[in-house]
C-alpha positions in Angstrom: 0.0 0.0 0.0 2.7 2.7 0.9 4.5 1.7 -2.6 1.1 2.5 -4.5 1.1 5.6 -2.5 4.9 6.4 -3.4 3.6 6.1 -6.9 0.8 8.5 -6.9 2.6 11.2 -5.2 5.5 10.9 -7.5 3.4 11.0 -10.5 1.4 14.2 -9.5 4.7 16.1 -8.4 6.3 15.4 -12.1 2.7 16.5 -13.3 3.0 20.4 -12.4 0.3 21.7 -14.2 1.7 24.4 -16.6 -0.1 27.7 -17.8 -1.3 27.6 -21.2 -1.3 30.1 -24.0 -4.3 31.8 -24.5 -2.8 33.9 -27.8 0.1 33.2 -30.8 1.6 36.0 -32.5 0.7 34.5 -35.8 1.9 37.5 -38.2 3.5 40.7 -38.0 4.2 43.1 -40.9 6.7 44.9 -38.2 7.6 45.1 -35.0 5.7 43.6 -31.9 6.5 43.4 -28.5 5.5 40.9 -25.6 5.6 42.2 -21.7 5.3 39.3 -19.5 3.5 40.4 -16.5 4.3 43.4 -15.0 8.2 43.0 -16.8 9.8 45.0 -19.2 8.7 44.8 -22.8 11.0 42.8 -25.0 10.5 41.7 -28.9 8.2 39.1 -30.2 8.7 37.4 -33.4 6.0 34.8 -35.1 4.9 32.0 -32.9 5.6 33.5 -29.4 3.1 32.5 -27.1 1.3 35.1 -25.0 -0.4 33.7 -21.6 -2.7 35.5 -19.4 -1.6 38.6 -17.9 0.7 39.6 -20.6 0.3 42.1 -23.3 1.1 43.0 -26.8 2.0 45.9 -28.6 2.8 47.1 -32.3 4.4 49.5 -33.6 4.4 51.1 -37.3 3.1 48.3 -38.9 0.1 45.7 -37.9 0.1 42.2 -36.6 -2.2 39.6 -35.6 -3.0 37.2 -32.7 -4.7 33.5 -32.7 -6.4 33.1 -30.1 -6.0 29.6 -28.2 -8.1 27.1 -30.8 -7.8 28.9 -33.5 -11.1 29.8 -33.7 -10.6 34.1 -33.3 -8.2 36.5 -34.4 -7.2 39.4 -33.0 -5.6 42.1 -36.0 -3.7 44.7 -34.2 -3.6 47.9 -35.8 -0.4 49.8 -36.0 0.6 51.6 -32.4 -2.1 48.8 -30.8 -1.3 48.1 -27.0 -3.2 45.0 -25.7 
């Protein structure tokens, strides 16, 4: 019995749950930026994932999001903060 027990809490510790994406950067026609958080914004280039809490910005040019699904997108005008 303790062995089965073993087993079940070593499965759910290598089980973290991780966070998952609710956005892709699926184009951009320029630059776009990614701030994870409440952290300094730093680029984003096609396919980086966006999760919740962070945001997305453009700047001269447009871009657009997919949202987790790929049923929506989100276009981003130029100078778009999200």
């Amino acid at each position: 019995m303790s062995c089965s027990v073993a087993l079940l809490l070593l499965f759910a510790w290598g089980c973290k749950k991780h966070p998952a994406a609710i956005a892709e950067l699926t184009k951009a026609d320029g630059a776009v930026e990614r701030q994870e958080g409440a952290g300094a914004w730093g680029g984003a280039s096609v396919g980086t994932k966006y999760f919740l809490g962070d945001a997305a910005r453009t700047a001269e040019k447009p871009a657009e999001l997919t949202l987790a699904g790929g049923k929506a997108v989100i276009k981003m005008d130029p100078f778009t903060t999200l």
